[in-house]
N, C-alpha and C positions, 0 to 999 in steps of 0.2 A: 646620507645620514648626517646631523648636524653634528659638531663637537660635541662632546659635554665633560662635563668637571669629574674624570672618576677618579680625582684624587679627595675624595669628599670625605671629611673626618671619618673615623672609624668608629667613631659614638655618636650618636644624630640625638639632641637634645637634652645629654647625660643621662639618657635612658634605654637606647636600643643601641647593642656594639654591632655593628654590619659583621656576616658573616664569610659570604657568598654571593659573587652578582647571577642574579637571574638573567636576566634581560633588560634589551635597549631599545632605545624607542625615540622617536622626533621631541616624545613628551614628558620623556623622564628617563629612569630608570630602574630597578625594582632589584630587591636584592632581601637575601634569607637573613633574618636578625634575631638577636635575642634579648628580652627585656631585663636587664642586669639584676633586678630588685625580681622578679618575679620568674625570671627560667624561664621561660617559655620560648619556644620560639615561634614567628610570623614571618610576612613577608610585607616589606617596609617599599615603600616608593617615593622616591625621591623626582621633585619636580627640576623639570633641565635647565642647566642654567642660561642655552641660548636655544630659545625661540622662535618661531617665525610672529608669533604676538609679544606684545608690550609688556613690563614685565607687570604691572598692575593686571592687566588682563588675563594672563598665565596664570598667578595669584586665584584670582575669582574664579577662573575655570577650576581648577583644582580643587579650592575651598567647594565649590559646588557639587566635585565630582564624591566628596567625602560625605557630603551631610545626603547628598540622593541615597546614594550606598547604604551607608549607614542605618537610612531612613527604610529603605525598601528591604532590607536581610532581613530584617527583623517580621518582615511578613511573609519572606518564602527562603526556603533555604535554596531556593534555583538561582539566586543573584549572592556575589561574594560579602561574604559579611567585612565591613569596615568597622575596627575596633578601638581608633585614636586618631587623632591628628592634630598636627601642630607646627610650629614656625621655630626656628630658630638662624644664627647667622649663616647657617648655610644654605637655609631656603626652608621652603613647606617641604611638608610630608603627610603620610597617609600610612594606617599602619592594616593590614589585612590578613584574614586566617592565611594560615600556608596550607595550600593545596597539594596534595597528592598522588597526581597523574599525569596527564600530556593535553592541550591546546587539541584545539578540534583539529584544524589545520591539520596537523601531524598524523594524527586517525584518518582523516579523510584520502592518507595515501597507503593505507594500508585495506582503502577499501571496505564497505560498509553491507551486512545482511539488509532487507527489507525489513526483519524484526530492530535492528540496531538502529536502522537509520528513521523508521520512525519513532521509537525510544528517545532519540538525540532533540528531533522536531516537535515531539510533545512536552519534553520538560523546558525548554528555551520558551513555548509558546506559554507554557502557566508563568516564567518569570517574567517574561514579557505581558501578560496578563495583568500582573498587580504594579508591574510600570503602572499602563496605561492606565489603570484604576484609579491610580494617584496623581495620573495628567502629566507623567513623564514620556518623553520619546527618547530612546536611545541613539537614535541617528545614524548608528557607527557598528551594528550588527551586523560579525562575519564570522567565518570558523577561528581566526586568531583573537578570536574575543570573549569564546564561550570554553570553556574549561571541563574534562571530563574527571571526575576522580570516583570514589566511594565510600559508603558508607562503613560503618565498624562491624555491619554483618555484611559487607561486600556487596550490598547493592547498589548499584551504576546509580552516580548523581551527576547530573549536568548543571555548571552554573555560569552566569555572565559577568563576565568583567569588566570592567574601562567602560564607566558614564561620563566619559572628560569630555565629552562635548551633547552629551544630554541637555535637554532643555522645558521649561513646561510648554502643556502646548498652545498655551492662550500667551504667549511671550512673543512679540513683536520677530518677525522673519528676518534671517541675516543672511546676507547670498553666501554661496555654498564656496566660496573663495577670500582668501585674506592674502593681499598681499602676492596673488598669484599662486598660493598654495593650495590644494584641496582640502577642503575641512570635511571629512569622511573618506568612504571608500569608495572610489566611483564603481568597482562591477558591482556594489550591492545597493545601490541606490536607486529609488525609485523614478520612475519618470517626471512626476511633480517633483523630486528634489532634483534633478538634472536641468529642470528648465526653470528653476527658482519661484517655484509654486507655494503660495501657503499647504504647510504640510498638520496631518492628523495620525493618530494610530498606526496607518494603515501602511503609512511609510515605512514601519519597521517589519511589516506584515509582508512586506516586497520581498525585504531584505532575508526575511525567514523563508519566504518560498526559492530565494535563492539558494538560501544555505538547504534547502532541501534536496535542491537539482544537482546542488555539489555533491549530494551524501549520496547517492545514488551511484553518478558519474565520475567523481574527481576529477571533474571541471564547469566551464563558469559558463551560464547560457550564453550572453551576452562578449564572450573575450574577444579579445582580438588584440593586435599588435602594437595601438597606443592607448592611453588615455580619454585624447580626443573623439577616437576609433570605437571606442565601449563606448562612452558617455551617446555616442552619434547612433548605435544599434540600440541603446537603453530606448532613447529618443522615438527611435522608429518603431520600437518593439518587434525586432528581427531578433528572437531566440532563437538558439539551436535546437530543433525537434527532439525528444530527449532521447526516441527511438533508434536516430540517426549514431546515436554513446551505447544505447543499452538494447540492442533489439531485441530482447528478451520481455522489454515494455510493453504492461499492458494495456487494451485501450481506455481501459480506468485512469492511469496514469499518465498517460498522455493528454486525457479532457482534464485531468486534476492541474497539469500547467498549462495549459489551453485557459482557463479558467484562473489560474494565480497570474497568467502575464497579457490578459485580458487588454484591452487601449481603453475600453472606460472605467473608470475607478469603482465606479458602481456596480461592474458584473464581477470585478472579485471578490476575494472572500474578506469579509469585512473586519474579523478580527481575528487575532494569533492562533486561540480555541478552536476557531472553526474550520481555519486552513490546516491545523494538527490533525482534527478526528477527520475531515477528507483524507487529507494524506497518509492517514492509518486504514480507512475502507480500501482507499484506493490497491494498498498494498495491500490486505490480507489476501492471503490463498483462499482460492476458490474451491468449494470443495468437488468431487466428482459430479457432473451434469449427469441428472437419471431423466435427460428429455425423451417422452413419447415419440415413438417412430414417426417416420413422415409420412404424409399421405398416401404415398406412392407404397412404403411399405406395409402401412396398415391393409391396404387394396389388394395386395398381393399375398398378404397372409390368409385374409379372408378368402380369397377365390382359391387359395389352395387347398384351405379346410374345407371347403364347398365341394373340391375334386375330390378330394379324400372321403368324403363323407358319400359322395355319389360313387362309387369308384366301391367302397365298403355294400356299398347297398344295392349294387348290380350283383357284386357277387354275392352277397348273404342269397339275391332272387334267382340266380342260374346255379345255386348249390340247392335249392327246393325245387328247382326247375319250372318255375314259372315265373309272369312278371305281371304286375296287378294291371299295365295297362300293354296290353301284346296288340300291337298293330295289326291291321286285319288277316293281310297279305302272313305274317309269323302262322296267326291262325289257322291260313287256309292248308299252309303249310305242315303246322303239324296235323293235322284231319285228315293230309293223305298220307300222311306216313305210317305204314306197318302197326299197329302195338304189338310188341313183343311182350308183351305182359299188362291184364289188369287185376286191377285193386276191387275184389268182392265187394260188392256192395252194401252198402251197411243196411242192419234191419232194423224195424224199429225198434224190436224188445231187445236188440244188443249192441253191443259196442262195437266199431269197427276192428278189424285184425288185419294185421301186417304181418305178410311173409316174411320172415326172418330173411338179409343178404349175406351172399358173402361177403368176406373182405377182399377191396380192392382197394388200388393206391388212393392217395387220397388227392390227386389230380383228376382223376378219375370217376366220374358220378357213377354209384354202383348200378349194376343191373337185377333185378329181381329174380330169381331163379324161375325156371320155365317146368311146370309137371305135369302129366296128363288132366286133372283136376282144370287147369289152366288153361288147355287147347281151344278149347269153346271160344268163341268171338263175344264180350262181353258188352258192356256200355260202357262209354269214356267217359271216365272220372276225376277231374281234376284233382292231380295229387295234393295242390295247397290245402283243398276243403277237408283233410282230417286234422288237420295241425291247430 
């Protein structure tokens, strides 16, 4: 980390007395204030006074970083509102709402729901939405850059910070190095920013599918042990499987980065909007599958009812004691066996009469009682023809 000046007056332009440093950084340093004349407090950023850029250069990035900001709050509250800015002998400044919670970064180690983590990738993609509206790229999208806090009824807001090296996108390309220093972050850069490609939209659209894979994981598809090392798997588009972090991943999720770290620019997803509501389908819970049996089972239910059914209807015909199609041979068979009893025959002017049985088990087909009346050898009457 470079020097810097924090012996920096205690009043920044005889209007904001510095309170408290926030934090430090290559590019400044940022710290809680209060505007003497009006109470309030914010959070003030002061530009560093030693650079890896000129100090004219330093200047314009900053001045730039204030008037985007400033420009873009005012259309979503997903990007940090910038409320003032100005010069004095200690250098520029920027003056911003003060925020109420913690850097993604810090959330992402305390580990992230499916619900939370696409909550986090849909509001970053709407501020990043009316960026790109406006022909802004942010360049520099990571979780230390987007900011979690809340509303006054407590509903989760996400906003982004730090446009210092924002650019429009019709603005001439500047390679991704000054001086030997990186101007971004190399695990979240795309592969056209890695190889000093004219860059569009889409390049921050990388960077959101990263911070996606981090909210999930709490780590970088792409890491590895240098610089050069990342910037060389960015290159190749050797991700880590996300399965290989979370094998709880489904295969939704995995075509959904199959798909954001794609090698042609044109099979990903083309804007922030459209990689969020993926990465929200992707995650939703699936609800219970009420899939139709398989073939095998449908066939086997069926031949069972089929058993069942013949199985019922053998016996309903050997409880009447006959069967509509008796094979000859059954026939000839019962023809010679004994009758132990018939059934009078019915006349014409009356109705048929059944000798009353006894009871007997009910495994047991009754026998018809045997009375002299009955000794006579009669004519065989199929019992079904009274029924």
């Amino acid at each position: 980390m470079l020097a810097l000046d924090v012996s920096a007056p205690r009043v920044v332009d005889r209007k904001y007395e510095l309170v408290e440093l926030l934090g430090l950084g290559s590019m400044g340093e940022v710290w809680t204030a209060r505007h003497l004349e009006l109470r309030q407090t914010c959070a003030l950023k002061l530009i560093a006074q030693e650079t890896h850029e000129a100090p004219e250069a330093a200047l314009l990035r900053f001045t730039r970083e204030a008037r985007i900001a400033a420009a873009l709050s005012r259309k979503t509250r997903h990007i940090v509102s910038v409320t003032d800015f100005g010069k004095d002998e200690a250098g520029a400044y920027l003056v911003m709402e003060l925020l109420d919670g913690e850097a993604l970064d810090v959330r992402f180690t305390r580990g992230c729901t499916n619900e939370e983590a696409s909550l986090i990738v849909s509001q970053i993609a709407k501020g990043l939405a009316v960026a790109h509206r406006e022909g802004i790229l942010h360049r520099d999208l990571k979780p230390a850059n987007v900011f979690l806090t809340r509303s006054e009824e407590g509903e989760p807001i996400v906003k982004i910070l730090d446009f210092g090296i924002a650019r429009l996108m019709l603005e001439p390309l500047k390679p991704i190095t000054v001086k030997g220093v990186v101007v971004g972050s190399p695990a979240y850069m795309s592969p056209e920013h890695v190889q000093g490609d004219p860059l569009d939209a889409r390049a921050d659209v990388w960077s959101l599918a990263v911070v996606a894979f981090e909210s999930l994981t709490d780590t970088l598809p792409f890491a590895a042990d240098t610089t050069p090392a990342t910037l060389r798997r960015i290159a190749m588009f050797e991700s880590t499987p996300v399965r290989t972090l979370r094998p709880d991943a489904t295969p939704a999720v995995e075509a959904f980065f199959a798909r954001a770290f794609a090698r042609r620019i044109e099979d990903r997803f083309q804007t922030a909007e459209e990689l969020a509501r993926a990465f929200a389908e992707a995650l939703a819970p699936r609800p219970a599958s009420r899939a139709s049996p398989s073939r095998n089972r449908v066939r086997a239910a069926a031949v069972a009812g089929a058993c069942a059914f013949a199985v019922g209807a053998i016996a309903l015909l050997v409880a009447r004691g006959s069967s509509p199609d008796v094979p000859a041979s059954v026939a000839e068979a019962r023809q010679a066996e004994p009758i132990a009893s018939a059934i009078p025959s019915p006349q014409p002017s009356s109705v048929p009469q059944i000798v009353p049985l006894e009871e007997t088990p009910a495994a047991v087909p009754p026998k018809p009682q045997v009375t002299k009346e009955t000794q006579r050898p009669k004519p065989y009457v199929d019992p079904s023809s009274i029924f």
